[in-house]
C-alpha positions as CSV (number, residue, x, y, z in Angstrom):
1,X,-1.8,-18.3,-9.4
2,X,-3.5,-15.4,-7.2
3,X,-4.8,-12.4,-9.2
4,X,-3.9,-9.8,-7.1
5,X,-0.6,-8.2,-7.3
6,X,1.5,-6.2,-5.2
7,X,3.1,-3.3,-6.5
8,X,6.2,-1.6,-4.9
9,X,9.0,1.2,-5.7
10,X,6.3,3.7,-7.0
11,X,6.8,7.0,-7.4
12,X,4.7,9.7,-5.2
13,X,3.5,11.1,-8.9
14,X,2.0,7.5,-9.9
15,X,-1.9,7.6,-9.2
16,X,-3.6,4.6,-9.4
17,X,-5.3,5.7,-13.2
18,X,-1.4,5.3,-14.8
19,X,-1.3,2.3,-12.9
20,X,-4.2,1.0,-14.5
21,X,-3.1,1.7,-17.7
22,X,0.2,0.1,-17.6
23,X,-1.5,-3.5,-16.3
24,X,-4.1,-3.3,-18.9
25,X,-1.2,-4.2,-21.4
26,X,-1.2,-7.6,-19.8
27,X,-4.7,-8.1,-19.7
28,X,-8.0,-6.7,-17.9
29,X,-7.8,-5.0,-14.7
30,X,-10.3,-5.5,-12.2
31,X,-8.9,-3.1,-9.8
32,X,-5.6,-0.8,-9.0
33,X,-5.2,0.4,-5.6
34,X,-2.1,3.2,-4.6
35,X,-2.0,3.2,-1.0
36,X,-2.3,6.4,0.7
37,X,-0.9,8.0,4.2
38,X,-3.6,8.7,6.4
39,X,-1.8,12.0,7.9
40,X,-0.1,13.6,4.7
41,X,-2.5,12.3,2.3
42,X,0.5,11.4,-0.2
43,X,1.5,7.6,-1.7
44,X,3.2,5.3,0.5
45,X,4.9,3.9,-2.8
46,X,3.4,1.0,-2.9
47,X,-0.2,-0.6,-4.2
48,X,-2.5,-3.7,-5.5
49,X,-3.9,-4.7,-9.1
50,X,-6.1,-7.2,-9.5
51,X,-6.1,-8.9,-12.6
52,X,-9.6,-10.8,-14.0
53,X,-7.3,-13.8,-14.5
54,X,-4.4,-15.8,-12.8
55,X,-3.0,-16.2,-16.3
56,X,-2.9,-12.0,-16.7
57,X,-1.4,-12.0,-13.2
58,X,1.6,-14.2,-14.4
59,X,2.1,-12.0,-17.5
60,X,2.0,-8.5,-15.8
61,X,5.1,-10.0,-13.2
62,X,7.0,-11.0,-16.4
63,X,6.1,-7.9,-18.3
64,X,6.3,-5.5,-15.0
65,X,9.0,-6.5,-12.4
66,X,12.1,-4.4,-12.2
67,X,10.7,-2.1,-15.7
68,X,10.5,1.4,-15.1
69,X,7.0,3.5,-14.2
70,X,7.3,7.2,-13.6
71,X,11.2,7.7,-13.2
72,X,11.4,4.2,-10.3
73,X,11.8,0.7,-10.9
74,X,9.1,-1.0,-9.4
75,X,8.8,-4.6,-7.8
76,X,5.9,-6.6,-8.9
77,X,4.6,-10.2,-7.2
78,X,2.3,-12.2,-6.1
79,X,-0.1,-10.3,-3.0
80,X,0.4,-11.7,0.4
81,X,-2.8,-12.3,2.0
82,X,-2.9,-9.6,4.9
83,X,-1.2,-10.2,8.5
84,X,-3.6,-9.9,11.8
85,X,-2.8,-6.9,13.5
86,X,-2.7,-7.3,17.2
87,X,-4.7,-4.5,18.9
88,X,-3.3,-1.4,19.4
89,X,-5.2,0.5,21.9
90,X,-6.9,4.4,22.0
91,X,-5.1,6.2,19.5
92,X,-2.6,8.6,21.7
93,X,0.9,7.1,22.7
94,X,2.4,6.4,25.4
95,X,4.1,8.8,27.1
96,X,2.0,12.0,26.4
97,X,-1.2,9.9,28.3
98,X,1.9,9.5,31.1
99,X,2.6,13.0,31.4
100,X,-1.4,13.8,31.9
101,X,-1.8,11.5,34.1
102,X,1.0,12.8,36.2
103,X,-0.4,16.5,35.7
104,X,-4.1,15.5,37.5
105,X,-2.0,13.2,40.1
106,X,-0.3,16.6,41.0
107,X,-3.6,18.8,41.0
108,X,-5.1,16.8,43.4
109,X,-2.8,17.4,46.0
C-alpha cells in the first residue's frame, strides 16, 4: 500500500495543522498538504497526507473515510500518482489575445 493519501470534502476552515492532527491518530505523519487556489488564495477542498508507513495509510482510510472533519464528510484513499498535463500555452485566453490582435490589424490601416 502507497503512503500518501488523498483527502477530499474538506471544509474551507480545515488548514492543513487540523489535518495533521486528525491523521496522527492513525499513526505518524510525514506531511499534510491543503491545496490552495492560486487567484483567491482559499482551499480547493481537497489535500495529501503522507503517512511514514503503508500500514498507517491503511488504518487512516478505515479510521477516516466518510467520518466527519470540520462540519463535511470527507473521502479518504489511496493518492493517484499525478496526470501529465498537456501544455497550455502564455497564460491569457483565447479570445481577448483575438480581439487585440484585431485592434492593431485595424490601426494599421
Amino acid at each position: 500500500m502507497e503512503k500518501k493519501l488523498y483527502v477530499g470534502g474538506l471544509a474551507y476552515s480545515t488548514n492543513e495543522d487540523s489535518l495533521r492532527e486528525l491523521f496522527s491518530q492513525a499513526g505518524t505523519v510525514e506531511t499534510a498538504i491543503i491545496i490552495m487556489d492560486r487567484e483567491s488564495g482559499r482551499s480547493k477542498g481537497f489535500g495529501f497526507v503522507e503517512m511514514s508507513l503503508g500500514e498507517e495509510a491503511k488504518k487512516a482510510i478505515e479510521m477516516f473515510d466518510g467520518k466527519e472533519l470540520d462540519g463535511r464528510e470527507i473521502s479518504v484513499n489511496e493518492a493517484r500518482p499525478q496526470e501529465k498535463r498537456s501544455p497550455q500555452g502564455g497564460g491569457f485566453g483565447g479570445r481577448r489575445n483575438d480581439r487585440r490582435r484585431d485592434d492593431n490589424r485595424r490601426k494599421q490601416y
